[in-house]
Each structure stands twice: as C-alpha cells, then as structure tokens.
C-alpha positions in Angstrom: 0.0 0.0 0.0 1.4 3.6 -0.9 1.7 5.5 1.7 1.3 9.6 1.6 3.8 10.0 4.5 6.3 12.6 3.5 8.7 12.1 6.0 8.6 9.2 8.2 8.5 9.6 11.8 8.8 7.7 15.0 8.8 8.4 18.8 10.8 6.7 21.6 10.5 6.2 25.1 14.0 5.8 26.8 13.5 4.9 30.8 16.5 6.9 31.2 17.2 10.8 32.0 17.3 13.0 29.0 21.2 14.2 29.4 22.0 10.8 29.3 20.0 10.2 26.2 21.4 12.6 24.5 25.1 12.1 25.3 24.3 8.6 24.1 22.8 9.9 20.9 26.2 11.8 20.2 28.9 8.8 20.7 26.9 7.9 17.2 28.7 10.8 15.9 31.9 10.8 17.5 33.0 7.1 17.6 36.3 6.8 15.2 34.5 3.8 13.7 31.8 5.7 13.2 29.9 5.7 9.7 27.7 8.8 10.6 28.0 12.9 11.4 25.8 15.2 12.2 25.7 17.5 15.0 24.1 18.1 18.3 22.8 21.4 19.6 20.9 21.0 23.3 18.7 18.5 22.9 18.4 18.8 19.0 20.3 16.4 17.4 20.8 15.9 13.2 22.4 12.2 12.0 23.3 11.8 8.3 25.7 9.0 6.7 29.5 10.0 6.0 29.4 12.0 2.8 31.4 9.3 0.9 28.4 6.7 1.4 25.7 9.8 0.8 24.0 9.5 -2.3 21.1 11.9 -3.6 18.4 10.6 -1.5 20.1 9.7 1.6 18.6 9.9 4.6 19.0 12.5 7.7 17.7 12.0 11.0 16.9 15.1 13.2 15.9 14.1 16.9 14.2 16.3 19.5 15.0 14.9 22.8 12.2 16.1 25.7 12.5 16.0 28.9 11.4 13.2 31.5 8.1 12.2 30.7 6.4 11.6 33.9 7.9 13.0 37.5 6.9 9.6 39.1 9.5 7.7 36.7 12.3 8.5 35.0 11.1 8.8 31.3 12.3 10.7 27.8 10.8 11.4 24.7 12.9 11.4 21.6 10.8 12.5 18.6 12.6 11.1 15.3 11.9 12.7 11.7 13.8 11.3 8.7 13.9 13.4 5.8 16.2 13.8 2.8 19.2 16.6 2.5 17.8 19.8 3.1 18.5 21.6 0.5 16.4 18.8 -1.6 13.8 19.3 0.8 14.1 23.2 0.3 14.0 22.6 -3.3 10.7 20.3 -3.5 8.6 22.7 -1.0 9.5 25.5 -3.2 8.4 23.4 -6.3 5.3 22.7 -4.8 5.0 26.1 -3.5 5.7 27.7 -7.6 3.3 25.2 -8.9 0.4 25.9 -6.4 1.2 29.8 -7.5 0.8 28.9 -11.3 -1.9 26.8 -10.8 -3.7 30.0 -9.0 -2.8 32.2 -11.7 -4.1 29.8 -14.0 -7.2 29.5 -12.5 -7.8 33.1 -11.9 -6.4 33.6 -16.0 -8.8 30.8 -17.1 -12.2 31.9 -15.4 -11.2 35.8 -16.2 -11.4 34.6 -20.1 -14.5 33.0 -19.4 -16.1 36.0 -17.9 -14.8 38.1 -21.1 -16.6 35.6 -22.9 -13.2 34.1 -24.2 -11.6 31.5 -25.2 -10.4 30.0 -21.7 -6.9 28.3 -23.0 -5.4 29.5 -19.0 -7.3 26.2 -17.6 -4.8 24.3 -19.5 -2.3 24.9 -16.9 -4.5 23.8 -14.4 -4.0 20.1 -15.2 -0.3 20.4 -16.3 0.5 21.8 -13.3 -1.2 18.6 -11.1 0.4 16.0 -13.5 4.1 18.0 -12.1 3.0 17.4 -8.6 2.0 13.8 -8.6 5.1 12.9 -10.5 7.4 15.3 -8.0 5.4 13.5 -5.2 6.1 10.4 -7.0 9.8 11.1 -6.9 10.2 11.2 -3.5 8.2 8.3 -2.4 11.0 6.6 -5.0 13.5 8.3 -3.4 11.9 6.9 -0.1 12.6 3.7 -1.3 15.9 4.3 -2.2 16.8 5.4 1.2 15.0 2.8 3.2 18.5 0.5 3.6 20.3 3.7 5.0 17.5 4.8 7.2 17.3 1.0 8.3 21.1 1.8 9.5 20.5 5.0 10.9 17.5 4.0 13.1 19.3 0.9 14.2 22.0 2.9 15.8 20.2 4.8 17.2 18.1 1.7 18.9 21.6 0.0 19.8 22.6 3.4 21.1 19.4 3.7 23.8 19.3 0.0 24.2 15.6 -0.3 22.7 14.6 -2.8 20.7 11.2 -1.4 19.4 10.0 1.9 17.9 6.7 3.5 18.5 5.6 4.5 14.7 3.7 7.4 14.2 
C-alpha cells in the first residue's frame, strides 16, 4: 500500500534521564568507527551518513529529545523525523509552492477569459501543473525507497545506542 507519508517519523521512550540520552545519541557521531556525522545542539540532534556513502536521497535524522516524561518515573521522549538533505527538501517545497502559485494564476487567468466571454486556453495549466506534482510526489516516495537501507542503519544505531529494541511509529 502507498503511503502519503512525506517524512517518516517515530517516537521513543528511553527509561532513562534525557542528558544521558542525549550524550548517548552523540557517541553515534563521535565514535572513530563511526559511519555517521551530524551534530548536536541542546537536545536537538541531526544524524546523516559519512558523505562518501551519501547519495542523492540519503537519509538524515533530526531528533528532539524532551524531557522526562512523567515525574513519578524517569522517562524521555525522543521524537525522530527522517527526511532527505535539506537543501532537496528546500527545493521540493518551493516546487510545490511555484506550482500551487501557477496553478492559481491559472485559474484566476482561465475563469477571467470566461467571464470576457473568451476562449479559456489558462485552464490548461491547471492540469499540467497537477500531473508536475504527482510525478514530483512520485519522486520522493521513490527516493523513499531508495533510502529505506540507510534509514534502516541509521534508526538501528540509534536503537543499539538507547538499548531499545522497538520503535513506537507514528
């Protein structure tokens, strides 16, 4: 089944205190073995793959680590969102953003000739412009797919890092 997800996320609760989550969360990034970088800021943390096994589509992980869940127990939230490069990213929002602009001005163009009782040829774009979205939204579930081994490896060190052994899907 095809799923209209854009960018997969997951959450995670770690029975553990959230500085030691997120030092944990950072050896992923600083062992010499290590196949990943990224940085951490606070309790933000970004995790890519090594630019010499990045391709076009790889994955990046940004994490949002909150603090303890409950008072009663020692709890933390980590809030996972993989998405691609962001400059890709950057570069499909603004492609839907232009096409949703042409569209409009399509629309607008195309009923304004059919008020002046005119050939309404600006509908045309209309269509055009919905055939570029589904195939740029088609692109990226491919790219998806293309990136599913690597986010596999990313989102398995980051279980091995906090000792879990299942996700939480959203």
């Amino acid at each position: 089944m095809l799923s209209i997800e854009m960018r997969p996320t997951f959450d995670l609760i770690v029975p553990a205190k959230s500085d030691w989550v997120v030092q944990q969360l950072k050896q992923i990034m600083q062992h010499e073995t290590s196949r990943f970088t990224g940085q951490a800021v606070g309790h933000h943390i970004t995790i890519a793959v090594v630019p010499e096994d990045r391709h076009f589509w790889s994955p990046w992980l940004t994490m949002e680590v909150f603090a303890e869940v409950d008072e009663n127990e020692p709890g933390t939230m980590v809030h996972g969102r993989f998405h691609p490069n962001p400059s890709i990213w950057s570069g499909y929002m603004l492609g839907y953003l232009a096409l949703g602009t042409l569209m409009s001005f399509a629309a607008v163009l195309g009923l304004s000739q059919m008020i002046a009782e005119s050939s309404p040829w600006g509908f045309i774009a209309v269509p055009v412009c919905m055939l570029l979205a589904g195939f740029m939204w088609w692109t990226a579930k491919v790219g998806q797919r293309l990136a599913k081994k690597q986010m596999r490896i990313i989102g398995d060190a980051v279980e091995n890092a906090l000792n879990r052994d299942e996700t939480v899907a959203n």
